[in-house]
ChimeraX commands (.cxc) that place a marker at each C-alpha (Angstrom):
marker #1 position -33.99,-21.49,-40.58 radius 0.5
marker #1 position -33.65,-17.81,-41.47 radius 0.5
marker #1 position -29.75,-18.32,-40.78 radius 0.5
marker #1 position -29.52,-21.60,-43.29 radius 0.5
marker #1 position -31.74,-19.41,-46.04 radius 0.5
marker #1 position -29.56,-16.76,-45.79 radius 0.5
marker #1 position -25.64,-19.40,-46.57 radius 0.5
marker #1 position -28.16,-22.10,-48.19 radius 0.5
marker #1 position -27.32,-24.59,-46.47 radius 0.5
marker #1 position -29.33,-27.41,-44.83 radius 0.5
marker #1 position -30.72,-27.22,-41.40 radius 0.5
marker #1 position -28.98,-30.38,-40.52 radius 0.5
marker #1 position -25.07,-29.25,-41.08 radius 0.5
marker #1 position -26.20,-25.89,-39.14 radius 0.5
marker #1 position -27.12,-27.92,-36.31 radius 0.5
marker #1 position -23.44,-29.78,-36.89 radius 0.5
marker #1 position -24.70,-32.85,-38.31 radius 0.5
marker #1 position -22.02,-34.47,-41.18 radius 0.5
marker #1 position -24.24,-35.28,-44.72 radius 0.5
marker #1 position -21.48,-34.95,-46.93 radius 0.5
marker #1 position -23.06,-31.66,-47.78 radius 0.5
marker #1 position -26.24,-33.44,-49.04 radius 0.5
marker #1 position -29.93,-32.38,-48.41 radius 0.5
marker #1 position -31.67,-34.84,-46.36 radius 0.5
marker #1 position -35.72,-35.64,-46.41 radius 0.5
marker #1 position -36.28,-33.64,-42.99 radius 0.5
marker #1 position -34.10,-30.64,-44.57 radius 0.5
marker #1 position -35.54,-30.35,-47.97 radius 0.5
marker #1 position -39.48,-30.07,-45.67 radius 0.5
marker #1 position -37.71,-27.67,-42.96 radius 0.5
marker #1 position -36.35,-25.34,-46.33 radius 0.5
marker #1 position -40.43,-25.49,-47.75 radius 0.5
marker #1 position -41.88,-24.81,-44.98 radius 0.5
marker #1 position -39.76,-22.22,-44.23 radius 0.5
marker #1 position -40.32,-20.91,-47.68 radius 0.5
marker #1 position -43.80,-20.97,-47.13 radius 0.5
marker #1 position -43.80,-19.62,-44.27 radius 0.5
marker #1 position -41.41,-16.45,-45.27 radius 0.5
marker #1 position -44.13,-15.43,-48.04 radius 0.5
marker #1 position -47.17,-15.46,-45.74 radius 0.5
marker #1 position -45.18,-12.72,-43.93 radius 0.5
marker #1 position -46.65,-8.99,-45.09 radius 0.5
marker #1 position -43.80,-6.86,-46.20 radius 0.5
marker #1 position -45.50,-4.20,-45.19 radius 0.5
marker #1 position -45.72,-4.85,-41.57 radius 0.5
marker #1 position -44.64,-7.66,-40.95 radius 0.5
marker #1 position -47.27,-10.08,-39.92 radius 0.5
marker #1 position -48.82,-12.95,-41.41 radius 0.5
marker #1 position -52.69,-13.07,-42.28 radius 0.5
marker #1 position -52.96,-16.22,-40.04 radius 0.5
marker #1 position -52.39,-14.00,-37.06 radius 0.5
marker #1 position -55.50,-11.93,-37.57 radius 0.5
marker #1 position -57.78,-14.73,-38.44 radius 0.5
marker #1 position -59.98,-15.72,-36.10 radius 0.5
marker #1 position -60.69,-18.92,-37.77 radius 0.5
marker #1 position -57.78,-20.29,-37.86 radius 0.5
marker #1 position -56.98,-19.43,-34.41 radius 0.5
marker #1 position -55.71,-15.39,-35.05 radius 0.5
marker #1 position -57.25,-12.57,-33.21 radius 0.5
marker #1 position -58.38,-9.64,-35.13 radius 0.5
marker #1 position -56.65,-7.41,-32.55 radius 0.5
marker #1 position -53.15,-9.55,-32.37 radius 0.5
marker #1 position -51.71,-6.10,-32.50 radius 0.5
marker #1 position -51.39,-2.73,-31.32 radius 0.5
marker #1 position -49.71,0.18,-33.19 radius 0.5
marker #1 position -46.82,1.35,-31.58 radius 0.5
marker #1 position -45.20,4.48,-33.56 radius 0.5
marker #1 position -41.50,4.72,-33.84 radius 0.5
marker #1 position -39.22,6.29,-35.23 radius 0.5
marker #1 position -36.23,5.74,-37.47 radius 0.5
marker #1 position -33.47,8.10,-37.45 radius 0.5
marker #1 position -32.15,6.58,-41.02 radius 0.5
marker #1 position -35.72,6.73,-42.38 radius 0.5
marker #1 position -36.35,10.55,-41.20 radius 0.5
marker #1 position -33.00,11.65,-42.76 radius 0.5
marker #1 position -33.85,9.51,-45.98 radius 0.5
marker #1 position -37.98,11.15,-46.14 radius 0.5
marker #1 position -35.65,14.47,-45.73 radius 0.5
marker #1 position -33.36,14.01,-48.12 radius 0.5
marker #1 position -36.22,12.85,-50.47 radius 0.5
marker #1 position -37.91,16.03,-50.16 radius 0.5
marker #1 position -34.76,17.53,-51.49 radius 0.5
marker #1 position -35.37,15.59,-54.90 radius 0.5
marker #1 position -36.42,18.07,-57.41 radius 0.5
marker #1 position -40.27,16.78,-58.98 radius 0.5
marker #1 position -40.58,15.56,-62.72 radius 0.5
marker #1 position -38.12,14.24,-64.66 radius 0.5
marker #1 position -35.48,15.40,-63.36 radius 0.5
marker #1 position -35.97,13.92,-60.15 radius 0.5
marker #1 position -37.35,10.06,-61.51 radius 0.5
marker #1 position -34.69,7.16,-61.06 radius 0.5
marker #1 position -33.45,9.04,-57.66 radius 0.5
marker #1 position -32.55,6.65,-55.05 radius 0.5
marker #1 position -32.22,7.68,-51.09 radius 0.5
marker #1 position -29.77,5.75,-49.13 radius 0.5
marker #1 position -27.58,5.85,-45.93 radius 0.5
marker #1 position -23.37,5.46,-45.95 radius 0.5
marker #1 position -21.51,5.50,-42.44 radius 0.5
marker #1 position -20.31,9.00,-42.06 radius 0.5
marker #1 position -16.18,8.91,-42.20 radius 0.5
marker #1 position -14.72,9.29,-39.05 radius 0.5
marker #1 position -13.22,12.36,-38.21 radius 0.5
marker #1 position -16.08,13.92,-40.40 radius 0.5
marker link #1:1,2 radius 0.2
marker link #1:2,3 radius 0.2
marker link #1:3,4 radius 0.2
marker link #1:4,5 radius 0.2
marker link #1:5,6 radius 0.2
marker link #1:6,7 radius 0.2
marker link #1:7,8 radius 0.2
marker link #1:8,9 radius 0.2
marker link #1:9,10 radius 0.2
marker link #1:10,11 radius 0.2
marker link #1:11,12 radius 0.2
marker link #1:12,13 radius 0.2
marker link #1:13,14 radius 0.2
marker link #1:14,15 radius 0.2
marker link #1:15,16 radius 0.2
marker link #1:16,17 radius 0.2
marker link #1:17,18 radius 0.2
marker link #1:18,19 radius 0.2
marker link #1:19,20 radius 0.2
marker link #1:20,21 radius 0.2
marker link #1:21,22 radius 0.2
marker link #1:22,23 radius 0.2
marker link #1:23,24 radius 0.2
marker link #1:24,25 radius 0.2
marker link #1:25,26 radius 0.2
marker link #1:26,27 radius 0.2
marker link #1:27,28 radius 0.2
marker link #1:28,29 radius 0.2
marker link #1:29,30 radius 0.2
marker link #1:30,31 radius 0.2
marker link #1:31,32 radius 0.2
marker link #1:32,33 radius 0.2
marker link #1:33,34 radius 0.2
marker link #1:34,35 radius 0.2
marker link #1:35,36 radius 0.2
marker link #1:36,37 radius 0.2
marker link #1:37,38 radius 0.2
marker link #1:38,39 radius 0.2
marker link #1:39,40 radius 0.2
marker link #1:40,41 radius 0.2
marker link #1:41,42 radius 0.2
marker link #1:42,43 radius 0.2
marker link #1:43,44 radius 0.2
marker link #1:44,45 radius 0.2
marker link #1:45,46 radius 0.2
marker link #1:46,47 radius 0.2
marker link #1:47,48 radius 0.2
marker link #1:48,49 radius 0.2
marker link #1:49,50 radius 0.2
marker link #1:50,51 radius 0.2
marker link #1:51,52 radius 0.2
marker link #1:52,53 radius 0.2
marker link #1:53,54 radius 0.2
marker link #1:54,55 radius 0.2
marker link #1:55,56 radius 0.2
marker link #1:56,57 radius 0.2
marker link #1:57,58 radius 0.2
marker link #1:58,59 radius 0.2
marker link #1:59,60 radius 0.2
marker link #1:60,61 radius 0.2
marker link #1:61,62 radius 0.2
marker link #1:62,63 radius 0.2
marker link #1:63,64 radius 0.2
marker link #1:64,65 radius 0.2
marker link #1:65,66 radius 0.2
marker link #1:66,67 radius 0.2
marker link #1:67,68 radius 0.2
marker link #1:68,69 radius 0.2
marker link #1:69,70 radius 0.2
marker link #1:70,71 radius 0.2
marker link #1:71,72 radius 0.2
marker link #1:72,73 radius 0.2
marker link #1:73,74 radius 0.2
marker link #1:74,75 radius 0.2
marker link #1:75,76 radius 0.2
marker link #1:76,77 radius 0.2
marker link #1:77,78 radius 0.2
marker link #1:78,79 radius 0.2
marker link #1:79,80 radius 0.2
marker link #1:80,81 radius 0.2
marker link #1:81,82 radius 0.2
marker link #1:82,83 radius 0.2
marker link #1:83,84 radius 0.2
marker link #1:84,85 radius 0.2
marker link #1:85,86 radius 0.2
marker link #1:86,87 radius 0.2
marker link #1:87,88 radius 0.2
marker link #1:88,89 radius 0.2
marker link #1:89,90 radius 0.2
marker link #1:90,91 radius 0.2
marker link #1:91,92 radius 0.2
marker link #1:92,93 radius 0.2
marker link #1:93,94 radius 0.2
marker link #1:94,95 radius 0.2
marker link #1:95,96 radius 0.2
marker link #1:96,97 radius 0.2
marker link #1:97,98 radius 0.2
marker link #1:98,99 radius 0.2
marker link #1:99,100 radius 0.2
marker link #1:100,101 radius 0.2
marker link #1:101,102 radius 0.2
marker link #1:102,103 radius 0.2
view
């Protein structure tokens, strides 16, 4: 579904089904609940609040942390510590480019 969100189309001409490029019944439910179910996710990390509810069938301890790190992200955190404070630093945005070969 993530795939069909992502080129909007329905689930049923990604599966190779021929609708004339219309939405059927079953697609237009598969897009909401998918819909639904991509904001339950956190954005922070990445779960969904079902998972850790024990009521609904979750577990409180679903997870473990795991640290890891991000080469991109501890070059950006760098780089962003390079950003002088106040105004002169406000609006500055961190991101990565491929290096150019040969460089």
């Amino acid at each position: 579904m993530q795939v069909c969100a992502s080129y909007g189309i329905p689930h049923s001409q990604f599966l190779g089904a021929d609708t004339g490029g219309r939405w059927t019944a079953l697609d237009r439910a598969k897009a909401l609940a998918y819909a639904a179910f991509d904001r339950s996710v956190c954005e922070g990390c990445g779960t969904r609040m079902a998972e850790w509810d024990e009521e609904v069938g979750g577990d409180r301890f679903a997870y473990v942390p795991e640290p890891q790190r991000c080469p991109g992200c501890e070059l950006i955190e760098m780089e962003r510590d390079q950003v002088p404070q106040g105004a002169e630093g406000r609006g500055v945005k961190i991101g990565l480019r491929p290096r150019e070969a040969g460089a």
